[in-house]
GUKOL-221221 format. One line per field, with one value per atom (N, C-alpha, C): residue number from 1; residue in one letter; atom name; x, y, z. Coordinates in Angstrom, 2 decimals. Example, Ala and Ser with C-alpha at 12.3 -4.5 7.8 and 13.67 -1.06 7.14 Angstrom:
<rs>
nr: [1,1,1,2,2,2]
rest: [A,A,A,S,S,S]
atom: [N,CA,C,N,CA,C]
x: [13.19,12.30,13.20,12.85,13.67,12.90]
y: [-5.69,-4.50,-3.30,-2.25,-1.06,0.03]
z: [7.80,7.80,7.80,7.08,7.14,7.87]
</rs>
This chain:
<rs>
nr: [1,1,1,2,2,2,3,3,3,4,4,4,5,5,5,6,6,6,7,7,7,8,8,8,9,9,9,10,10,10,11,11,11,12,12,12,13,13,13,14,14,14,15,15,15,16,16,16,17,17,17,18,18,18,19,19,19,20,20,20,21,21,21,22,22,22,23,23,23,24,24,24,25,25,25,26,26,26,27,27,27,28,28,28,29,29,29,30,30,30,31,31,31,32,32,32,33,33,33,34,34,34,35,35,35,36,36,36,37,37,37,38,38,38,39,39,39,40,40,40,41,41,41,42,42,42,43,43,43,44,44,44,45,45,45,46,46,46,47,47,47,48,48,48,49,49,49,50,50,50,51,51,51,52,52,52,53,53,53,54,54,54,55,55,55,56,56,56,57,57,57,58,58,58,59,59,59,60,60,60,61,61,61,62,62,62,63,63,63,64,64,64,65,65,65,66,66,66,67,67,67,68,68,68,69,69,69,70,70,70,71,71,71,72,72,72,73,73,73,74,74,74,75,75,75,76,76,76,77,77,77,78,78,78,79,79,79,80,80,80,81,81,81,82,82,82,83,83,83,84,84,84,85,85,85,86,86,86,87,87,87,88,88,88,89,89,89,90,90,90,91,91,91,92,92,92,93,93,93,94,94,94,95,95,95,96,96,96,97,97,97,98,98,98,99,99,99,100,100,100,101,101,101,102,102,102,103,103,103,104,104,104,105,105,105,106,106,106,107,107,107,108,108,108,109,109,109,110,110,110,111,111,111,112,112,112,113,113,113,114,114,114,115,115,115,116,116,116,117,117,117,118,118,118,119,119,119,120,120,120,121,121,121,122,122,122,123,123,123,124,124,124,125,125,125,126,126,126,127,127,127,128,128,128,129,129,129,130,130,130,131,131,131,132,132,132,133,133,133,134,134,134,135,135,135,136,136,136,137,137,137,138,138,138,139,139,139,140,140,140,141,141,141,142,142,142,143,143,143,144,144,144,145,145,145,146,146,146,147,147,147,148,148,148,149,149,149,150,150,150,151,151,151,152,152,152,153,153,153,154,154,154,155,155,155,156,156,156,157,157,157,158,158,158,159,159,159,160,160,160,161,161,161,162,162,162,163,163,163,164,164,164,165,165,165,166,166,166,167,167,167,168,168,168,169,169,169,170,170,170,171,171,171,172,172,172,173,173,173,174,174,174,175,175,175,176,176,176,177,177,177,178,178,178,179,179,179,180,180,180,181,181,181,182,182,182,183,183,183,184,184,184,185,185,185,186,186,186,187,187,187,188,188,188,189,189,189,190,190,190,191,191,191,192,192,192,193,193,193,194,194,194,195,195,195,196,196,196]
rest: [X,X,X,X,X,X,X,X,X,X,X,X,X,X,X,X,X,X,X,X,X,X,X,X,X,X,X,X,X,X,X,X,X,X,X,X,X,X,X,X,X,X,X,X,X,X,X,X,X,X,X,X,X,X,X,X,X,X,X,X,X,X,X,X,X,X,X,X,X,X,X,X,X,X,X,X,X,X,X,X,X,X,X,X,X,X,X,X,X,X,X,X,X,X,X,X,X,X,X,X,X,X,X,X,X,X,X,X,X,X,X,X,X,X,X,X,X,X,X,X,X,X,X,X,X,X,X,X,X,X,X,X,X,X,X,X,X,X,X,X,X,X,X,X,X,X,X,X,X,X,X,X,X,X,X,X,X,X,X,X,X,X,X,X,X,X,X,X,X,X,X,X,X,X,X,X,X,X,X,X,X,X,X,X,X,X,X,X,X,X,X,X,X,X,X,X,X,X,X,X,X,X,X,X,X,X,X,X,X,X,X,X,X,X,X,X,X,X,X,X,X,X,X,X,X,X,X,X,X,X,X,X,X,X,X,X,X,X,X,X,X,X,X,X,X,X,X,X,X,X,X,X,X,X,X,X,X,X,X,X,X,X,X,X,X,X,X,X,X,X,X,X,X,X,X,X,X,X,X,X,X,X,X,X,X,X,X,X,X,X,X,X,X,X,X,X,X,X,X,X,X,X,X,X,X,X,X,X,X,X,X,X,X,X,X,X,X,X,X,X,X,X,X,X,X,X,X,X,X,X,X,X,X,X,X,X,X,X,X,X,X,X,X,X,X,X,X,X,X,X,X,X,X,X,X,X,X,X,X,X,X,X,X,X,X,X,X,X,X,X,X,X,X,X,X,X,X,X,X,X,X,X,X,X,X,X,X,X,X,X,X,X,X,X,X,X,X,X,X,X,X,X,X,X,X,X,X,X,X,X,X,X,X,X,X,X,X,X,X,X,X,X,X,X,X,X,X,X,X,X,X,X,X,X,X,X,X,X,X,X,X,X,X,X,X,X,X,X,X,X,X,X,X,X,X,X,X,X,X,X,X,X,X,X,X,X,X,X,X,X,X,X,X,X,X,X,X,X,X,X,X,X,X,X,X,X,X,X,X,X,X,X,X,X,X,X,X,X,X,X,X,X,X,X,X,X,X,X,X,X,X,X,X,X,X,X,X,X,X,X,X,X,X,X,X,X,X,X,X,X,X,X,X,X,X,X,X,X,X,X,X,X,X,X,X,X,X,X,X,X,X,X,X,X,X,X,X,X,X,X,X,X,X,X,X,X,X,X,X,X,X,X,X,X,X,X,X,X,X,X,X,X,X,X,X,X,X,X]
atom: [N,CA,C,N,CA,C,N,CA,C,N,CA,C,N,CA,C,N,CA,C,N,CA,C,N,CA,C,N,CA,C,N,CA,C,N,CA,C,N,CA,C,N,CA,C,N,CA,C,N,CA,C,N,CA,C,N,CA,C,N,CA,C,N,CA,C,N,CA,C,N,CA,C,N,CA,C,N,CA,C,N,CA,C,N,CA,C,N,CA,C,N,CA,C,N,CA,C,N,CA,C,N,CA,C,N,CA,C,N,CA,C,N,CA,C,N,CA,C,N,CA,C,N,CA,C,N,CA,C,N,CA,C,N,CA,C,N,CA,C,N,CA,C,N,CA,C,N,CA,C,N,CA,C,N,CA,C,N,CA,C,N,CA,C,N,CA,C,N,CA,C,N,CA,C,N,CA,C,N,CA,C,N,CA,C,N,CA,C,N,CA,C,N,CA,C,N,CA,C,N,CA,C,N,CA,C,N,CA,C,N,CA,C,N,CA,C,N,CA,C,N,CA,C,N,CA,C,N,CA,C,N,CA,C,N,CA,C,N,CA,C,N,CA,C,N,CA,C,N,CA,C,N,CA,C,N,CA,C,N,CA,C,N,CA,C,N,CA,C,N,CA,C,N,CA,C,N,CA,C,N,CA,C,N,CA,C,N,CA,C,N,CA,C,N,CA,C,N,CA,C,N,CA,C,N,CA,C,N,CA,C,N,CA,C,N,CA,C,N,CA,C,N,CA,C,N,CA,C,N,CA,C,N,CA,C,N,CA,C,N,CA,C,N,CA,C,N,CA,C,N,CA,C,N,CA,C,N,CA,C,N,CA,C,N,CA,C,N,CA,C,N,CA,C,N,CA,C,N,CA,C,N,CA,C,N,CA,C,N,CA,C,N,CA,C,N,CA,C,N,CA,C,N,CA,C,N,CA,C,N,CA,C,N,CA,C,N,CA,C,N,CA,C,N,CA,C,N,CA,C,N,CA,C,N,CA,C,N,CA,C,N,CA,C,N,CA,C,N,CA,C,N,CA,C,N,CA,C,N,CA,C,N,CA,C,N,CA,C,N,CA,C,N,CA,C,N,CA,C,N,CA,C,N,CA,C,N,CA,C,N,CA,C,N,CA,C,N,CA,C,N,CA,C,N,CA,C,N,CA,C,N,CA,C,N,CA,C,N,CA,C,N,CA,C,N,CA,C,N,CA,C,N,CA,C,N,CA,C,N,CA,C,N,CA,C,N,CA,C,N,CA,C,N,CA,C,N,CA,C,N,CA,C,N,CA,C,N,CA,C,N,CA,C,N,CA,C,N,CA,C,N,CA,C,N,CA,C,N,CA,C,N,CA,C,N,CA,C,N,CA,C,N,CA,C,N,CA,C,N,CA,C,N,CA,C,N,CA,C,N,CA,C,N,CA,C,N,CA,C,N,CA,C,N,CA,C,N,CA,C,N,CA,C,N,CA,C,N,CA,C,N,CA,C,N,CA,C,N,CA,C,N,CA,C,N,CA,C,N,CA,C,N,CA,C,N,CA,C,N,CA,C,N,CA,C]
x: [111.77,110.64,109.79,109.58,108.08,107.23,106.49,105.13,105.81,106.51,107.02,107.04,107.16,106.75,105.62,104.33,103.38,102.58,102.40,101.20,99.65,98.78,97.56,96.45,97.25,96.42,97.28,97.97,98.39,98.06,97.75,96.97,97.78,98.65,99.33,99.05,98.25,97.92,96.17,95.62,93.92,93.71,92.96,92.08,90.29,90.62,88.97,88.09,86.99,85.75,84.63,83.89,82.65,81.49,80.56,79.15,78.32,77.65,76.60,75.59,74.74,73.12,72.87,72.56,71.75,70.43,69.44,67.96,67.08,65.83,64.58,63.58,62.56,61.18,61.95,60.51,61.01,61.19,62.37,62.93,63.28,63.74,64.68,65.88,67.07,68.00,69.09,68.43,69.48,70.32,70.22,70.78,72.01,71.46,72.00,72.89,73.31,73.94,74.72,74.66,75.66,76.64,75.99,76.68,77.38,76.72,77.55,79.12,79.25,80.37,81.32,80.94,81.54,82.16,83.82,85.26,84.75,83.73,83.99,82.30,82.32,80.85,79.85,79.00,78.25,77.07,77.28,76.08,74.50,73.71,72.54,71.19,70.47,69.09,67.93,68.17,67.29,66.19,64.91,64.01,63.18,62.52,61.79,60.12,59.44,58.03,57.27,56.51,55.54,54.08,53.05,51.81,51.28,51.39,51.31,51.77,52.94,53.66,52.99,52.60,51.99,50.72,50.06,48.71,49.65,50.84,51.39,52.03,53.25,53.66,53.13,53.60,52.65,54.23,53.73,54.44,54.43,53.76,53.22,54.71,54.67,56.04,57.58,57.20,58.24,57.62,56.73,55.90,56.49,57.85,58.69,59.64,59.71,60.39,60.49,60.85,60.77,61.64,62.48,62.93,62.87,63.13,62.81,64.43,64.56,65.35,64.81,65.07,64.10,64.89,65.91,67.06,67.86,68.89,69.49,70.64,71.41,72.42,73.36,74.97,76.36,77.30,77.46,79.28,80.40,81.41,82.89,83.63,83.96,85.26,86.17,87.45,88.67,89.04,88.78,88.94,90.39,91.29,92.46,93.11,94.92,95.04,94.21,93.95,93.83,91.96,91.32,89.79,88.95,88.28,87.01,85.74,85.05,83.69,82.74,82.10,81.10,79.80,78.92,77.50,76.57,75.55,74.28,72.88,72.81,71.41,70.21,69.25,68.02,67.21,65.97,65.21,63.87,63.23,62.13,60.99,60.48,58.85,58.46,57.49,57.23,56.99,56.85,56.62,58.06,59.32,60.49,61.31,60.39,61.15,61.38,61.24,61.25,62.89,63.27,65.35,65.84,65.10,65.93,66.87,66.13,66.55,67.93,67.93,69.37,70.10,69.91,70.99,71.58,70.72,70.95,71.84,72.00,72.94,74.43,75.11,76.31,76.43,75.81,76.25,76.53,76.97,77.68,76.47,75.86,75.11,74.87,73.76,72.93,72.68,72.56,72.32,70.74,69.70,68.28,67.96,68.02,67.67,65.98,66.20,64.76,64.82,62.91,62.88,61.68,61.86,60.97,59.57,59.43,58.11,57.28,58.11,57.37,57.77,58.09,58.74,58.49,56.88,56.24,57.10,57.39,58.15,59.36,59.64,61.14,60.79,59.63,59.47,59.30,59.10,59.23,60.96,61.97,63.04,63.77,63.31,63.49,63.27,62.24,61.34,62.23,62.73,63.49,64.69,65.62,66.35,66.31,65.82,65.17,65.06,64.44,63.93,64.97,65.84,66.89,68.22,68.18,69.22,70.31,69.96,71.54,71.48,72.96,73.57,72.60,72.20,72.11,72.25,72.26,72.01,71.39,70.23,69.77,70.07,70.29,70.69,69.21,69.10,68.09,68.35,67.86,68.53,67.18,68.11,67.60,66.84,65.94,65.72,65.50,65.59,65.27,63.96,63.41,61.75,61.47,62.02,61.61,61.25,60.37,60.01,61.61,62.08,63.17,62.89,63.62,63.44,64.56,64.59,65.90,66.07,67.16,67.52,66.56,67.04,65.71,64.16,63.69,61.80,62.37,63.29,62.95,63.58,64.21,64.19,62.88,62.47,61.22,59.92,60.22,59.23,58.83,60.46,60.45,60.70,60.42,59.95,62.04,62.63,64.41,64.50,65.41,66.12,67.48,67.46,68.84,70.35,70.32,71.44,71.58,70.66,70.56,70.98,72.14,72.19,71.51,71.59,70.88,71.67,71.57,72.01,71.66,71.56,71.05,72.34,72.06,72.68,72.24,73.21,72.82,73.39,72.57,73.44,73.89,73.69,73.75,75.40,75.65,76.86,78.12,78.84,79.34,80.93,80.42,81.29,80.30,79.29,78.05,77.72,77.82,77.43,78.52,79.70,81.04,80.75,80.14,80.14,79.34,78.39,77.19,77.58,78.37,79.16,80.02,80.79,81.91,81.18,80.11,79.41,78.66,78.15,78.16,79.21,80.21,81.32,81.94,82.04,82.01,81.00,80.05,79.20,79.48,79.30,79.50,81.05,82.03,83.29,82.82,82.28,81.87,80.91,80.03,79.58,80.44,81.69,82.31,84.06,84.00,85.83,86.57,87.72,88.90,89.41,89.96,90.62,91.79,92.53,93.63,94.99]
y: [57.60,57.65,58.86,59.27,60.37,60.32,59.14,58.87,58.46,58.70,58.65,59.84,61.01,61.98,62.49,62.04,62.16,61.92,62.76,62.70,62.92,62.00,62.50,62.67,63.75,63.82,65.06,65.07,66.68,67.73,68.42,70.09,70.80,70.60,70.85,70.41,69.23,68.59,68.52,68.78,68.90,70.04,70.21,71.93,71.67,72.68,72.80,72.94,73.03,72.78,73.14,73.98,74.80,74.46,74.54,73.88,75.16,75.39,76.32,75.79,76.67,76.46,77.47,77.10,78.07,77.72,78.81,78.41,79.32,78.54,80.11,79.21,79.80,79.57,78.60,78.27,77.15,78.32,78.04,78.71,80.27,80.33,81.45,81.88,80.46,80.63,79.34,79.02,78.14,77.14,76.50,75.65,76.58,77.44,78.50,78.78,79.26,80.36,78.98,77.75,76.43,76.25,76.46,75.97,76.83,78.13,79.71,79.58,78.98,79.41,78.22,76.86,75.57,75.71,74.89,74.28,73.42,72.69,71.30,71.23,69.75,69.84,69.49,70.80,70.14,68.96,69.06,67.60,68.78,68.00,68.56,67.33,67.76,66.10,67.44,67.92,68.21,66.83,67.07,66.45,67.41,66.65,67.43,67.65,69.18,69.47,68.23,67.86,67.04,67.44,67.15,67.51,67.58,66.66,66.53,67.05,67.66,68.82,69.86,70.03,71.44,71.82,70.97,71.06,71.34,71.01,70.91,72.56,72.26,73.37,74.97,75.54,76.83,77.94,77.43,78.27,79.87,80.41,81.85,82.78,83.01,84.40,83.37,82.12,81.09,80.26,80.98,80.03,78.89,79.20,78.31,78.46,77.83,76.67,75.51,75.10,73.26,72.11,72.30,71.00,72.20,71.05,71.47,70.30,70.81,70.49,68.98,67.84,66.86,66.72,66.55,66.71,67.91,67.47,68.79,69.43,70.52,71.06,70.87,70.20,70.16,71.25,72.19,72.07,72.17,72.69,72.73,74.37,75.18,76.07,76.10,76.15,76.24,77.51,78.10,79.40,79.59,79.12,78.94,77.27,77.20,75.99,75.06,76.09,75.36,75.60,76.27,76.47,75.94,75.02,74.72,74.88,75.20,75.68,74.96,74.09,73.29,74.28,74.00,74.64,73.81,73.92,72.57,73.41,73.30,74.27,73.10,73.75,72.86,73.02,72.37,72.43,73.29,73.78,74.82,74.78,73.87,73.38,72.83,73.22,72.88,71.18,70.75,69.29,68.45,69.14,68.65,69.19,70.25,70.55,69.68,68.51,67.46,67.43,67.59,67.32,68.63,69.97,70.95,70.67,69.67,69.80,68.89,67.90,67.38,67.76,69.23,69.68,70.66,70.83,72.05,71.49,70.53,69.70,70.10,70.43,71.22,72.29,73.05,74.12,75.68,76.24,77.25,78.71,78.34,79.91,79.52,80.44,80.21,81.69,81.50,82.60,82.28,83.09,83.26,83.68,83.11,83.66,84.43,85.85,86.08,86.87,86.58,86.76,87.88,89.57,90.34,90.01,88.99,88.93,87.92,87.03,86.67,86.62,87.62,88.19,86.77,86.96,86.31,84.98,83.94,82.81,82.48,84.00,83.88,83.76,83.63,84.05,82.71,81.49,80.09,79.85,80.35,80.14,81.03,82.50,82.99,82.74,82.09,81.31,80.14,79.54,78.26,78.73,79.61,79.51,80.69,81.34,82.23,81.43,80.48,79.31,78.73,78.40,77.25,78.39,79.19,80.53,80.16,79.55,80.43,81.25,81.74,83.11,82.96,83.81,83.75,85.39,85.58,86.92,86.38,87.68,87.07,88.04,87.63,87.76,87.72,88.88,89.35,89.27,88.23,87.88,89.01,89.64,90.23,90.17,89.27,88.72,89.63,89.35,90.50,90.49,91.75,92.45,92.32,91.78,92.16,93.30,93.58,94.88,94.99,96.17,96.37,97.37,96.80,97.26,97.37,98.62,98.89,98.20,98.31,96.65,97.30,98.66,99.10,98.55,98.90,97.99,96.37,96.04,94.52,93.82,94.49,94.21,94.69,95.32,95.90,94.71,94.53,93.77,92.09,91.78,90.30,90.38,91.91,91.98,90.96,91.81,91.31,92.10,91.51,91.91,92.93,93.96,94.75,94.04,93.08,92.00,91.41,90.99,90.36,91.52,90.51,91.68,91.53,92.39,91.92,92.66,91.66,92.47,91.76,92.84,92.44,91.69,90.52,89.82,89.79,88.70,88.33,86.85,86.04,84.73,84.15,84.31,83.85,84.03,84.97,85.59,85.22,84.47,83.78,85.35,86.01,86.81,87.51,87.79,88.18,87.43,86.00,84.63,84.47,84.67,84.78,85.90,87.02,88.09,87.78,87.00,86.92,86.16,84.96,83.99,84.95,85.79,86.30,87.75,87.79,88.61,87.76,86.16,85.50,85.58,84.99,84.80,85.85,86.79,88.15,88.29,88.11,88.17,86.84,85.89,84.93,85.39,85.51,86.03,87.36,88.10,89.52,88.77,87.67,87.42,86.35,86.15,85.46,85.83,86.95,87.07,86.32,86.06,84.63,85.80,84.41,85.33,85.31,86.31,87.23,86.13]
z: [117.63,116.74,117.07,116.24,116.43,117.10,117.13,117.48,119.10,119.37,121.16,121.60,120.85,121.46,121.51,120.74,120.56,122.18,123.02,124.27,124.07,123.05,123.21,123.76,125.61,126.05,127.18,125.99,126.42,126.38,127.41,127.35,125.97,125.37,124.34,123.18,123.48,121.36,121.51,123.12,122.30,122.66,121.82,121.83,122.56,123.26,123.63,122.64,123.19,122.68,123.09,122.02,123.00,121.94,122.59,121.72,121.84,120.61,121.01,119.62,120.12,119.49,118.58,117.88,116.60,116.42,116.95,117.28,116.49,116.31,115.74,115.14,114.63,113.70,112.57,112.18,111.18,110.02,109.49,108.18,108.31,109.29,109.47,108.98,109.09,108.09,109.17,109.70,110.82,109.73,109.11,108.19,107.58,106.80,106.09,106.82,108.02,108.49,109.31,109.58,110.20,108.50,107.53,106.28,106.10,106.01,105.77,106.84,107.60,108.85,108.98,108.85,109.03,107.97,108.33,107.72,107.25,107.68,107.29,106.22,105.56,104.68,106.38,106.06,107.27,107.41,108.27,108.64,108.56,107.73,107.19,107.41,108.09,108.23,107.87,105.99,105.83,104.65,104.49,104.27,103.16,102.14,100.88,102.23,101.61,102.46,101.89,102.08,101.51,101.66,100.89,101.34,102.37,102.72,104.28,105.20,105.17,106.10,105.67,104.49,104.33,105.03,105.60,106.37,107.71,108.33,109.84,110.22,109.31,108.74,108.71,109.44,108.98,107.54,106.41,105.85,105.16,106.16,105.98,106.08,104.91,104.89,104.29,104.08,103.65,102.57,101.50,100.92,99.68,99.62,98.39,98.79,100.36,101.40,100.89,100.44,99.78,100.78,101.76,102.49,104.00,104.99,106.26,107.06,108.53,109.39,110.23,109.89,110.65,111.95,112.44,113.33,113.78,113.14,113.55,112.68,112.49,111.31,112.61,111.76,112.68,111.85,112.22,111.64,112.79,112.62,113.23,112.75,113.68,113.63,114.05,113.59,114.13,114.67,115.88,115.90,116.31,116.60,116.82,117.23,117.22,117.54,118.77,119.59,120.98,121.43,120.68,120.39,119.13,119.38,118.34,118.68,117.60,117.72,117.28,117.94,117.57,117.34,116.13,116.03,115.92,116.16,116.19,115.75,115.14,114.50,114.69,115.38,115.54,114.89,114.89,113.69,114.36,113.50,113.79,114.13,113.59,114.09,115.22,115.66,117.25,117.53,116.62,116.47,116.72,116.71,116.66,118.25,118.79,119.67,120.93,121.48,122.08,122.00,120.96,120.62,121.26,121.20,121.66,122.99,123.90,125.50,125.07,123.97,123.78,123.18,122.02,121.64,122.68,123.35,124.52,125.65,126.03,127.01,126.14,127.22,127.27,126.73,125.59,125.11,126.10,125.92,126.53,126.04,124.86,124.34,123.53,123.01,121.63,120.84,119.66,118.37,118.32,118.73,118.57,116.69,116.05,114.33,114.46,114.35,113.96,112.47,112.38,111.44,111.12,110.73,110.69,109.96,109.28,108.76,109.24,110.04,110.91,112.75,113.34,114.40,115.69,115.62,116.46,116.79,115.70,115.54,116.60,116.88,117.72,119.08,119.38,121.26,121.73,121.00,121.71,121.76,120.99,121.39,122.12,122.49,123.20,124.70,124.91,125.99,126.79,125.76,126.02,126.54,126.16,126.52,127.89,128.05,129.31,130.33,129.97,131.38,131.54,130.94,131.37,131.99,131.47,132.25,131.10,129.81,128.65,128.05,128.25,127.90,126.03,125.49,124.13,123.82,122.51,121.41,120.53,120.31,118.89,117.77,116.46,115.20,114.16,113.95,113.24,111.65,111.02,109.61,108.65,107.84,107.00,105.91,105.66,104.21,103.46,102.01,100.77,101.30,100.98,100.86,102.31,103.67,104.84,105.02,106.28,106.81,107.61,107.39,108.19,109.35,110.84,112.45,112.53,113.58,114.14,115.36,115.80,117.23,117.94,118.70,119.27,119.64,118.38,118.12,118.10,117.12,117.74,119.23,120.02,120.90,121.75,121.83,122.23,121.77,120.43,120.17,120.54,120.85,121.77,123.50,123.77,125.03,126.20,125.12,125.40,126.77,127.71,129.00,127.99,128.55,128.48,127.91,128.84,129.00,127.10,126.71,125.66,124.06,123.88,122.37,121.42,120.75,119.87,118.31,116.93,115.66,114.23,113.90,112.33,112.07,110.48,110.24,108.47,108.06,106.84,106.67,107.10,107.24,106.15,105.11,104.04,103.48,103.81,104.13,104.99,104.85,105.36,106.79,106.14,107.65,108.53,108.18,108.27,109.74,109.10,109.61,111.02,110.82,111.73,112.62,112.24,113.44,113.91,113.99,114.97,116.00,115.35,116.25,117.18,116.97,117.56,118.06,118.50,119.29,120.68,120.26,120.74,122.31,121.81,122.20,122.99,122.60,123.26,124.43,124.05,124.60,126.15,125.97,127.18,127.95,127.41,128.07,128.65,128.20,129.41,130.29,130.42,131.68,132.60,131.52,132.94,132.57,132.75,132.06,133.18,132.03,132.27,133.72,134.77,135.96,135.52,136.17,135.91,137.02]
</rs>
């Protein structure tokens, strides 16, 4: 029979698995850019603004924002047979960040989303992950009518270690969305390349 040769728990039929974070200001593009890249329909715990968020909320530079992240964005990549790519996009408002420390348990690295019109937004997740010592890059999403910075000034301008890459993006964009990941990735394998 078939299913006798089946070992499921053979270094041969599971594939690893790496978790990483997709972090930033509320409405940067984190949703966007987990939907833009995931195989699969992703897992979404977005929520309509309500009046009442609009007093909490600071929606300056996002003013017809209409739903927000109450949890967290999932998807899945298959980057080969024997590699998958888990993504977990967190949600933005400081009122929610209490969950960051549990999406942050196990992940390997994180994608920092900033955003030029409102720059400032990015230095609490820059912060976070500084203190805890993960590898991250951040991905500078482009919006239409942004002020546009060269990596240069915005690295300069979030006050970045050398170490940290940094690149414009367009998350919306779904390869756009893939190179940031796979700079990522790049990125953590040069701080620990596979032994020989």
């Amino acid at each position: 029979m078939a299913s006798e040769s089946f070992d499921p728990v053979s270094p041969r039929t599971l594939a690893s698995s790496v978790k990483i974070l997709v972090a930033g200001g509320f409405g940067v593009g984190k949703t966007t850019m987990v939907s833009a890249v995931s195989e699969v329909s992703p897992l979404r715990t977005e929520e309509l603004l309500t009046e009442l968020s609009r007093d909490v909320d600071d929606l300056s530079g996002v003013e017809t924002k209409q739903t927000t992240t109450v949890a967290l964005d999932f998807g899945r990549i298959t980057l080969s047979p024997d590699l998958v790519l888990y993504v977990f996009g967190t949600p933005g408002q400081d009122r929610f960040w209490f969950m960051w420390d549990e999406l942050a348990s196990g992940a390997l690295g994180a994608v920092v989303l900033a955003d030029t019109r409102r720059l400032d937004n990015s230095f609490p997740a820059v912060d976070f992950f500084e203190r805890r010592r993960m590898p991250f890059i951040v991905g500078v999403n482009c919006f239409d009518g942004a002020p546009r910075y060269t990596v240069p000034e915005v690295r300069e301008a979030l006050d970045l270690d050398d170490h940290v890459p940094v690149r414009l993006c367009d998350v919306r964009m779904r390869e756009s969305a893939k190179d940031i990941l796979v700079h990522l990735l790049e990125h953590l394998i040069s701080r620990h390349p596979p032994r020989a």
